[in-house]
C-alpha positions as CSV (number, residue, x, y, z in Angstrom):
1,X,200.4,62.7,96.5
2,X,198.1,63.5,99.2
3,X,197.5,62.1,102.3
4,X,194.8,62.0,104.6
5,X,195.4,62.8,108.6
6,X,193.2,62.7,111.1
7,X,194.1,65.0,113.5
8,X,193.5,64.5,117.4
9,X,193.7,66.6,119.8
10,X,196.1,66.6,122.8
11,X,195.2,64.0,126.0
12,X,194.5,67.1,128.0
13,X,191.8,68.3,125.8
14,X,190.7,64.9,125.1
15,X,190.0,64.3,129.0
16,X,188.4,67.8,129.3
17,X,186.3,66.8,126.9
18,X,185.7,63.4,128.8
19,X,185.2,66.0,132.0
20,X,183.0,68.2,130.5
21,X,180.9,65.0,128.7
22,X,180.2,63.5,132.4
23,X,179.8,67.0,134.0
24,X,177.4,67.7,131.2
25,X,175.4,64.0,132.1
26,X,175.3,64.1,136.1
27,X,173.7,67.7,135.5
28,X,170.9,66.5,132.6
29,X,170.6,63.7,135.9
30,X,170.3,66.2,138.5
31,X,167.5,68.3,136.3
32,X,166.0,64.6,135.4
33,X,165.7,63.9,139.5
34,X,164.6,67.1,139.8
35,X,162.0,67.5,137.8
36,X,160.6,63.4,139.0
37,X,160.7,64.9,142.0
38,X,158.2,68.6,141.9
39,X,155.9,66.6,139.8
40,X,155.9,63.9,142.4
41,X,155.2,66.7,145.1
42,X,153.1,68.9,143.0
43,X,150.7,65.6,142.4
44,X,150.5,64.8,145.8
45,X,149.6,68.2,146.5
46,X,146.7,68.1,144.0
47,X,145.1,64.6,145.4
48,X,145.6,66.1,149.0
49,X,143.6,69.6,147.9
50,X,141.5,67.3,145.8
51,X,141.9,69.2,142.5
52,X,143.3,68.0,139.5
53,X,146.6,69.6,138.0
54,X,147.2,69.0,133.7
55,X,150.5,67.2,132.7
56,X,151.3,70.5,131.2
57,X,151.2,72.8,133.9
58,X,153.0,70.4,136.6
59,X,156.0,69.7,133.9
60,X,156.2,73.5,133.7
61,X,156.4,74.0,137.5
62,X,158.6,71.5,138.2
63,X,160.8,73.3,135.3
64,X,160.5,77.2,136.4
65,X,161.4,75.5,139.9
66,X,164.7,73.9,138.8
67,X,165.8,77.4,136.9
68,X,165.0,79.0,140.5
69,X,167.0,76.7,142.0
70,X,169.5,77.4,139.8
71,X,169.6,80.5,139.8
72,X,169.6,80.6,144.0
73,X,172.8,78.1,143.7
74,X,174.8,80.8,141.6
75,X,173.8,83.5,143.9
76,X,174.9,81.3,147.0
77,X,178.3,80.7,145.2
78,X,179.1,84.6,144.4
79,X,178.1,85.5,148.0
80,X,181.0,82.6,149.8
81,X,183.2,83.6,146.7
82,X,183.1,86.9,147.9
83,X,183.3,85.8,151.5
84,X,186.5,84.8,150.5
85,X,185.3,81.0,151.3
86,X,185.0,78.0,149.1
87,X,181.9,76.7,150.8
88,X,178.5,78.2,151.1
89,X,177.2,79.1,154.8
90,X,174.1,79.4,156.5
91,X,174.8,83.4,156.6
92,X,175.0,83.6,152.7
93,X,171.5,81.4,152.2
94,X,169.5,84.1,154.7
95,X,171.3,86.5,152.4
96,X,170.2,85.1,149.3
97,X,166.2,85.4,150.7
98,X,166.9,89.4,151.4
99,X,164.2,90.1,149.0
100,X,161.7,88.6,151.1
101,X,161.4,89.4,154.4
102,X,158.7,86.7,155.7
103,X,161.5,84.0,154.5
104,X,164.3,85.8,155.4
105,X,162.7,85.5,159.3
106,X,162.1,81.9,159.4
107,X,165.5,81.4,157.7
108,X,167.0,83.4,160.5
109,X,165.0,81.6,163.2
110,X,165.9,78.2,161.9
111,X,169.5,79.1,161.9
112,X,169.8,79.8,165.5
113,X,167.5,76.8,166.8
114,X,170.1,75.0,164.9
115,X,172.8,77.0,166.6
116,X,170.6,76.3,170.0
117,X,170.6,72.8,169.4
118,X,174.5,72.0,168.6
119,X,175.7,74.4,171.6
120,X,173.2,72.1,173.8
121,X,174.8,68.6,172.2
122,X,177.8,70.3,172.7
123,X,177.3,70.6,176.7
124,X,175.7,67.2,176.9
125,X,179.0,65.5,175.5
126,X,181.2,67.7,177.9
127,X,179.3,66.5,180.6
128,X,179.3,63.2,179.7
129,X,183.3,63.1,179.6
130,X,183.6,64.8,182.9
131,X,181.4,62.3,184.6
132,X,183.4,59.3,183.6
133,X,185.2,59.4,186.7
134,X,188.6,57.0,186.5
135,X,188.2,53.3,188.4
């Protein structure tokens, strides 16, 4: 006589499978917010220039601009994964716009205003603790 089993898999695979099901969601939410968000900009863009952009064309943009910003977050994680680091840097993102040298600049010269202006905040709070002077 035979019997029917249903088998199940192991709790470990069953909560990589839970992982991987809300993994798989917050990324479909990230692409969702994404996308909201270039068509937002890219209509506000056309009733600033005054033109007028089909449905078609702004859903495509804001879709080739999420696979470039894909693409640009996998290149960021090889370069600190060959760093040897487990966090991306400001060094790796000016790396990752080699390819173009007129971005590559203004990433460089926004990196060391920011380096400017946290060695300034820096002094200021040194100074600060130096002039409270004990009562």
């Amino acid at each position: 006589m035979a019997t029917d089993r249903v088998v199940c898999g192991s709790s470990s695979e069953i909560e990589r499978g839970e992982e991987q099901e809300e993994h798989d969601s917050e990324a479909r939410l990230l692409r969702d917010r994404f996308r909201l968000s270039a068509i937002s900009i890219a209509e506000s863009e056309a009733r600033k220039s005054g033109i007028e952009i089909s449905k078609v064309v702004v859903s495509c943009v804001a879709d080739l601009a999420f696979k470039f910003t894909e693409g640009l977050a996998k290149d960021l994680q090889i370069f600190a994964r060959h760093a040897n680091r487990k966090c991306v840097n400001m060094e790796d993102v000016i790396l990752s716009a080699h390819r173009n040298e007129h971005i590559s600049s203004y990433l460089r010269s926004f990196s060391n205003d920011l380096r400017a202006n946290a060695s300034e905040r820096k002094r200021t709070k040194e100074t600060r603790k130096n002039d409270k002077t004990p009562i």
